[in-house]
N, C-alpha and C positions, 0 to 999 in steps of 0.2 A: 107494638114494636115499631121502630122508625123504619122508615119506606127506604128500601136500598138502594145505593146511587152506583149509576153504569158507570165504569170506569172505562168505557170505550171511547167517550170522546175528548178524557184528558189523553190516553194511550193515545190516539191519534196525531192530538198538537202536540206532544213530545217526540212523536216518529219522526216530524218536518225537521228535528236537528239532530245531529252527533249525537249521542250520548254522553262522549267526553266533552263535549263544546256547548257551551249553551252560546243564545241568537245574540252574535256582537252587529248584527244587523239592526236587530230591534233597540239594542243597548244604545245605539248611535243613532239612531232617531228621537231615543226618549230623554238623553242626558246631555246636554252640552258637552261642545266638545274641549272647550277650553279648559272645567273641572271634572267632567262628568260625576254633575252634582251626587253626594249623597240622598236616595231616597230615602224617610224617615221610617221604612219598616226596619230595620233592625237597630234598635232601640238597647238602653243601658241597660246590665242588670244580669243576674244571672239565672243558668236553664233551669236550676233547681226553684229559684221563687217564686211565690206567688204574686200573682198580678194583680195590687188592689187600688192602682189610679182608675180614677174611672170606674169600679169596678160594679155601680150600682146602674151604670147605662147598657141596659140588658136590650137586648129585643126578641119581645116575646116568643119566636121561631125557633129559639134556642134552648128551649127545656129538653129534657131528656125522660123518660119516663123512668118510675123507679125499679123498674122491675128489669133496666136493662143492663148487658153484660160487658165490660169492659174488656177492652183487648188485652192478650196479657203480654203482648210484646209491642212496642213503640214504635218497632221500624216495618210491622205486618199489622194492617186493616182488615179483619172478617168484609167481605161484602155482607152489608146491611146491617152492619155493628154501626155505632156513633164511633166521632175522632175521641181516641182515648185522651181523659183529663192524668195531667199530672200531678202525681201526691207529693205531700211535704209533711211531712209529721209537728212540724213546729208550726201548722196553722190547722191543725182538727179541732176539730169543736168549737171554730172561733166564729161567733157569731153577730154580724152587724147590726142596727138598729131595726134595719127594716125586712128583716127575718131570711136574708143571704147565708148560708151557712156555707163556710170553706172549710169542709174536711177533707181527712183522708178518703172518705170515698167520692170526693168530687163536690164541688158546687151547685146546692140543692135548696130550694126555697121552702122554709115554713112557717105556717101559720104563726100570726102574733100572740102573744103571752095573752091577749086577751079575748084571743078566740076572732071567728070571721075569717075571711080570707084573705089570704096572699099576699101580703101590701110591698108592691115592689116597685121603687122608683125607675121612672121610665118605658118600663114597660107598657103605660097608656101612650106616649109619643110611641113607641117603635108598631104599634097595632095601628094608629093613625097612620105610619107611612106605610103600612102592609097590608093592606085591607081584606088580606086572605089568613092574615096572625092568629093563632089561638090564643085564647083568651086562658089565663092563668089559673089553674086551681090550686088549694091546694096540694099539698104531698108532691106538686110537680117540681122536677127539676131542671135547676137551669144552667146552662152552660154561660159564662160569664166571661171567662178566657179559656186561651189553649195556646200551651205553647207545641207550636209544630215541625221546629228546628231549630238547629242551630248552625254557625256557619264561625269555624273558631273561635267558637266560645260568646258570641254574639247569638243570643235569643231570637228569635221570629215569632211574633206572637201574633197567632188569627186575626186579634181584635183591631190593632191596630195593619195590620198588611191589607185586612180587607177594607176598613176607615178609607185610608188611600184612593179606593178605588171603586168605593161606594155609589157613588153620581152614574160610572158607568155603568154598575150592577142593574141599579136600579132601573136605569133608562132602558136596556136590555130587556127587564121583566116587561117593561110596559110595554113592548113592541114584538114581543116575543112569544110563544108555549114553552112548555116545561121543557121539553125536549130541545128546542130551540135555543133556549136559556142556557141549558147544560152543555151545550156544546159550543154556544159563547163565550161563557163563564171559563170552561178548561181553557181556551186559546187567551184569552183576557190573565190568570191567573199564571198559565205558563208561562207567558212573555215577561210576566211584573216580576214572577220570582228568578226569571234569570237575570234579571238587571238587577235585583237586592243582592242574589248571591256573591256576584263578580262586585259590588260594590262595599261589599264588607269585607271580601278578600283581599280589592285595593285597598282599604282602611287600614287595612289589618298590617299589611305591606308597607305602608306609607309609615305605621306607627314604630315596625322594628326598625324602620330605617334611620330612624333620630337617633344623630350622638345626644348625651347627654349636655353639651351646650344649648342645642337648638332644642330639645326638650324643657330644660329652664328658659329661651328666647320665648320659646313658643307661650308659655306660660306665662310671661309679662307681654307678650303681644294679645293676649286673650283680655289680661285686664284692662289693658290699653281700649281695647276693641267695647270690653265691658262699659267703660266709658265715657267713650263717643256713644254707642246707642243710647243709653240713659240719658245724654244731653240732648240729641239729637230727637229723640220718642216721647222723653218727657220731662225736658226743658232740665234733666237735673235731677229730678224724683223717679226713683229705683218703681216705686207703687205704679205712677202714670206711664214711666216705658213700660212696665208688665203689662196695664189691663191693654193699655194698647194695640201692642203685639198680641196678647192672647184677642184680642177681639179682630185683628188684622188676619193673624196665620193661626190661630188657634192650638198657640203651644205659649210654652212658660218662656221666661226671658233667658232661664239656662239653657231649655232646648235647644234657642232661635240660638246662641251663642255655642251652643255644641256642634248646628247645622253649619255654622260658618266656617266654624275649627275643620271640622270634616272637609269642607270642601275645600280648603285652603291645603289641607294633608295633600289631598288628591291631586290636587295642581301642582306641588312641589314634588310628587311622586312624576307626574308624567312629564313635566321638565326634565327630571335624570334618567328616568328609564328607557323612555321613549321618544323625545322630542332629539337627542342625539344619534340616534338611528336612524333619523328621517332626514336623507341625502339624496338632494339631487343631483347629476353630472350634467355639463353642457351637453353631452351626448346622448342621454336623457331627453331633453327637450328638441335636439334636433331629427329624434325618431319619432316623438308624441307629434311634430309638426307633419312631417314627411306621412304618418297616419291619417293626418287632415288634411291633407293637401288639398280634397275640393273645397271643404270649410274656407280657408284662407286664400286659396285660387282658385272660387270658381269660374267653370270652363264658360265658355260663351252660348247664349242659346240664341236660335235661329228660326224664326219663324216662317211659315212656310205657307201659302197660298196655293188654291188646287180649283181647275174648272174639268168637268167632268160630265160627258153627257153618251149616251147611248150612241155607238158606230152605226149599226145596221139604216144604208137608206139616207143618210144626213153626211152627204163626202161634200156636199156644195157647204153647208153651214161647218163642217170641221175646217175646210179652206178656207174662208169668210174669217173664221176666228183664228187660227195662225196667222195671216196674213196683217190682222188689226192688231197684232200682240210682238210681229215680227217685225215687216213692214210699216207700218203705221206706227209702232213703238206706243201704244196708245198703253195707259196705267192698268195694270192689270185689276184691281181691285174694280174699277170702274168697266171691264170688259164683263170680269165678274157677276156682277150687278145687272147687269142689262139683259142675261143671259135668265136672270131668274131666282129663287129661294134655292139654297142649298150651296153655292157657288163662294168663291170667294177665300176667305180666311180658315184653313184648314189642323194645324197642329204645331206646337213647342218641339225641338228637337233641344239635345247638347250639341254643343258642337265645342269641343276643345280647340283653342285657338283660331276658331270661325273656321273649321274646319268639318265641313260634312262625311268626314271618310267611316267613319262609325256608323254610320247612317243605315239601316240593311232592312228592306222588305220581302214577302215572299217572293213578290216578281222580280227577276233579275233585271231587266231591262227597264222597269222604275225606278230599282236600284241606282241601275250604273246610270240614269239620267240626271239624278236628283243632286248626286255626286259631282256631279261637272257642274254644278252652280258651286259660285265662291261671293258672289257681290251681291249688295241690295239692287234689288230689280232685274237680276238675271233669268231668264223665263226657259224650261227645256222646251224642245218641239214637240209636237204631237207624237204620243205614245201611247201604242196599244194594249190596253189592260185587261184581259178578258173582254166582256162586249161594251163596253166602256174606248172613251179614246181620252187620253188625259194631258193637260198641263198645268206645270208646277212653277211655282217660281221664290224665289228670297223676298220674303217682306220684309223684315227687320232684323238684325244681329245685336244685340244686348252681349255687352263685355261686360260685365260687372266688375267694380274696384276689388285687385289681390291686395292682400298684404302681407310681407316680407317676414321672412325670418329672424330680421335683423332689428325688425319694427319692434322696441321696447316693450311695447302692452302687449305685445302678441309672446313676449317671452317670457313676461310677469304673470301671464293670464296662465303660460302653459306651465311654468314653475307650479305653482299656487295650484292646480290641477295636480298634479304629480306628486308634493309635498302632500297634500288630502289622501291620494292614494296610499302612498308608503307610509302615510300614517295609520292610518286603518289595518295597513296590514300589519306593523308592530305591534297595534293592540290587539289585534288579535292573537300576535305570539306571544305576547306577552300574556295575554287572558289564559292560552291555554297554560302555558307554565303554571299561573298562579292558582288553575284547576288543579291540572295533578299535584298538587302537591299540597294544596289548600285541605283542612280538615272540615265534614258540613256533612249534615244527613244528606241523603239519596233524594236529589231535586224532585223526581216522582212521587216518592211517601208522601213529601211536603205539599204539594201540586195535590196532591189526592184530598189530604188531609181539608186543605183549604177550600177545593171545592165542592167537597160533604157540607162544610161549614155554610158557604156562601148558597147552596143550593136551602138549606134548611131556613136560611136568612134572609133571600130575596126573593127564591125562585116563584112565580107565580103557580098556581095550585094546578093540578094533572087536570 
């Protein structure tokens, strides 16, 4: 029986959001924001059929043994059952060359008509990239696809949502333990399926929102679009833009042409939905400024010079140096210096508008000395600081260039900040709207189902 997978560390990375909200965080990291492109997992076709593109690119970690029991409800996983296959009655007993069988009771490998074993393409690639793969016998069976949602009427199918995301599964396994893996894997597969879900909802949205004009535009804009890539990919010839692109992005020339349709949906959606919600006011901008105010003004700093030596016994050398520093008017940096290591260049203050009144020590009486400097070179007198006798003085005041409210870049920059904000946050009202109201299995089942799969497919061995 197959080894049961803990469902504690996908429950986890689903705890970090809403339950009604999936991460429009992570959504805006992973999708441009000007379509947020469609991801290629939810694919054409309907929940009922079977999935036989590709259908002989097995990897080996996906048999099932036959002795095992299916779930008998779709939207509930037994811990340590397999993701249940779905049946179709119009492909039982249909059997491919290389002894794939798609019945009603699932997809099962056997033996060839002529005896031996197991002859299933691909399968030797998928154990070369697994090096932990079992190896095929026969009677076993193989999981081929799964579909593990759907999201109004758009499919999710395992094979290709986990394809998508493969490179990182896989780099996970090698840097990773099982456990390690699995709790990768859940945070990796939650994030992906919240971005497919909300993007087939936008699809979905985007497509009832066509009049039937822009439904037939759209349709000679596709052929149009059909070809320019044929001239552009292959000079003219339908054959050379196909192997092309399929050798480029590794999809057919209708996908690549479906991908763009899609994302051209999506951009014509968030022009009407969203991009007229997203207003600035001048008053807007003159709160985001008054926010930053040290950003664009900042205050002056004031550096400050300190000589400092022990009172007890040394009244002759404390007078000597007042007197060189007052008297004499001699540079302080240079009385500094002569006096020994430690002396000299002390600390960075703010000083708004070269103004030390901010300025505040434990000792009052360093305090209120340091305060009565205003200029470079201005020295206080001797001050008692504990057994210490101190003086301070302005070395340098640095104003650094403001800039104004009024200074064009500084209201283009703060615009263009603010537009980004109240962007984001329409999409996200808008995302949840198109939740509640959106039809789509229970992201969790989905999320579960997926990472049974990818654990059985990638995970390195306990």
């Amino acid at each position: 029986m197959p080894m049961p997978i803990d469902s504690a560390p996908l429950q986890a990375a689903c705890a970090t959001r809403p339950s009604a909200h999936v991460g429009h965080r992570a959504l805006r990291a992973a999708l441009p924001a000007t379509a947020m492109a469609l991801v290629a997992a939810c694919s054409a076709g309907r929940p009922g059929d079977v999935r036989t593109v590709h259908a002989m690119q097995v990897a080996a970690t996906d048999f099932i043994a036959a002795s095992g029991v299916e779930p008998t409800s779709p939207g509930a996983v037994p811990a340590g059952d397999r993701v249940p296959r779905h049946r179709d009655a119009r492909a039982e007993e249909t059997e491919d060359r290389a002894g794939v069988r798609l019945g009603a009771g699932g997809p099962e490998a056997t033996a060839p008509a002529t005896g031996g074993s197991a002859s299933v393409e691909g399968s030797r690639e998928a154990a070369t990239a697994a090096p932990w793969a079992h190896t095929v016998q026969p009677g076993d069976r193989l999981l081929v696809e799964s579909l593990v949602g759907q999201v109004n009427g758009r499919p999710i199918f395992a094979d290709r949502f986990l394809g998508e995301m493969e490179d990182e599964l896989r780099a996970l396994a090698r840097r990773s333990g099982r456990r390690e893996f699995v709790e990768g894997a859940a945070r990796l597969i939650t994030d992906r399926l919240q971005i497919v879900v909300l993007n087939a909802l936008f699809l979905a949205d985007a497509e009832a929102s066509l009049t039937p004009e822009e439904q037939v535009g759209l349709r000679g804009w596709l052929e149009q679009t059909r070809e320019v890539v044929t001239a552009r990919r292959g000079g003219g010839s339908v054959e050379r833009a196909q192997r092309e692109i399929q050798a480029e992005a590794g999809e057919s020339l209708d996908a690549y042409l479906e991908r763009i349709r899609d994302s051209e949906l999506i951009r014509k959606l968030f022009r009407e939905r969203i991009e007229p919600r997203v207003i600035v006011s001048w008053r807007d901008v003159e709160r985001a400024y008054e926010r930053r105010i040290g950003e664009f003004l900042p205050p002056a700093v004031v550096s400050l010079g300190r000589i400092r030596i022990l009172s007890a016994g040394r009244e002759a050398e404390i007078s000597a140096i007042t007197q060189r520093l007052h008297e004499a008017r001699e540079p302080f940096l240079e009385v500094a210096e002569s006096l020994g290591t430690g002396q000299g260049f002390w600390e960075r203050f703010p000083a708004p508008e070269g103004v030390l009144d901010a300025i505040e020590f434990q000792d009052e009486g360093l305090t209120q000395a340091v305060r009565s400097l205003s200029a470079v070179g201005d020295v206080t007198p001797a001050i008692q600081v504990g057994p210490f006798t101190w003086w301070v003085a302005i070395l340098e005041i640095e104003r650094p260039a403001g800039r104004s409210l009024y200074d064009a870049q500084v209201q283009r920059l703060l615009t263009a900040e603010l537009q980004r904000v109240r962007r984001f946050e329409e999409q996200d009202r808008y995302s949840d709207m198109l939740l509640r109201r959106g039809i789509y299995d229970p992201r969790g089942v989905m999320a579960q189902r997926l990472l049974e799969i990818a654990v059985r497919r990638y995970a390195p061995p306990a």
